[in-house]
C-alpha positions in Angstrom: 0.0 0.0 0.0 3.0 2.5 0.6 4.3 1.9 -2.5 0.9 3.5 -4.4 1.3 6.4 -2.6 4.7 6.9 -3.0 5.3 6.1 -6.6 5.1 9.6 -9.1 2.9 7.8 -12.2 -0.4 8.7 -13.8 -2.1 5.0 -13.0 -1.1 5.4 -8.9 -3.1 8.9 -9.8 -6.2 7.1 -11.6 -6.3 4.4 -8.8 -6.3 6.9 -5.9 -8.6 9.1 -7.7 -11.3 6.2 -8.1 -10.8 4.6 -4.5 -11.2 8.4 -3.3 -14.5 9.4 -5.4 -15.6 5.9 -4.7 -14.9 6.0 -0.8 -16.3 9.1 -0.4 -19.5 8.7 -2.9 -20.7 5.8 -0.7 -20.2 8.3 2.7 -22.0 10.6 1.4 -25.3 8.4 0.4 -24.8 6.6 3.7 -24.9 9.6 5.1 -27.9 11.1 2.9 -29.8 8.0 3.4 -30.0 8.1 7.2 -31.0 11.8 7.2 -34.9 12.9 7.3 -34.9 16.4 6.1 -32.5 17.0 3.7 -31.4 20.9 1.9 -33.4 21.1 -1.4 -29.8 21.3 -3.2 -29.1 18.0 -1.7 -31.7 16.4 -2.8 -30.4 15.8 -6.2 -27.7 13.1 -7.4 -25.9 15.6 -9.1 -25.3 17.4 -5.7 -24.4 14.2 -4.0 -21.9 13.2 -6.7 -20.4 16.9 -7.3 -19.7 17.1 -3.4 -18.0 13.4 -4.1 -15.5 15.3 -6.1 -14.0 17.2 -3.5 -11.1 15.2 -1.9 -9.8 14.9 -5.7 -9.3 18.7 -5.6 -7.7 18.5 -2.2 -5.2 15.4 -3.4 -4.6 17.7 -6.5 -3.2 20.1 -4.7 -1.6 17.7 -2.2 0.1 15.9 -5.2 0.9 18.7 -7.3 2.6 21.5 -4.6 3.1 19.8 -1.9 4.9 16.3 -3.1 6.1 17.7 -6.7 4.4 14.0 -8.4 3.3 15.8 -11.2 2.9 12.7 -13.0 0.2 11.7 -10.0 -1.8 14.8 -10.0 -2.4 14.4 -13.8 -3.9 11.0 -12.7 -6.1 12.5 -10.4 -6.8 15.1 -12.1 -7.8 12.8 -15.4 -10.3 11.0 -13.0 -11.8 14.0 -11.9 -12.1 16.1 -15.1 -14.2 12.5 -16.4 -16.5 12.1 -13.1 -17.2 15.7 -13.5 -18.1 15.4 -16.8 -20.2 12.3 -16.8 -21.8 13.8 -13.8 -22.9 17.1 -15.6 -24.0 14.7 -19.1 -25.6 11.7 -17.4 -27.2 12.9 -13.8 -30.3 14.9 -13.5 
């Protein structure tokens, strides 16, 4: 498991990028399904999977400034730039 992390190349980037959406996707509908009352904004699968997206922008910057594994943060940032598109064509 250290070694993903530590390694600078683009498929380390697309697998912590999917296990992070993934991860945090399933939180957030865990989450979503226990609550009652929920925002109107929330409401919506769009919402749910666009809030999904936001430790990929964290481990963007993490990769890119703070490590210097440029090569990482392009992975990342290839599987966020995708989720975030499919999310704005497929979801309603």
């Amino acid at each position: 498991m250290k070694a993903l992390f530590s390694g600078d190349k683009i498929p380390n980037g697309l697998i912590i990028g999917i296990l992070s959406f993934a991860v945090f996707l399933g939180l957030l509908l865990a989450i979503k399904n226990q609550l009652e009352n929920l925002p109107y904004w929330l409401e919506s699968q769009k919402a749910t999977a666009l809030l999904a997206l936001i430790p990929n922008v964290l481990l963007i910057r993490v990769y890119f400034i703070n490590r210097k594994a440029d090569r990482t943060g392009r992975g990342i940032l290839v599987v966020t730039f995708v989720a975030m598109l499919a999310i704005f064509l497929f979801l309603k």
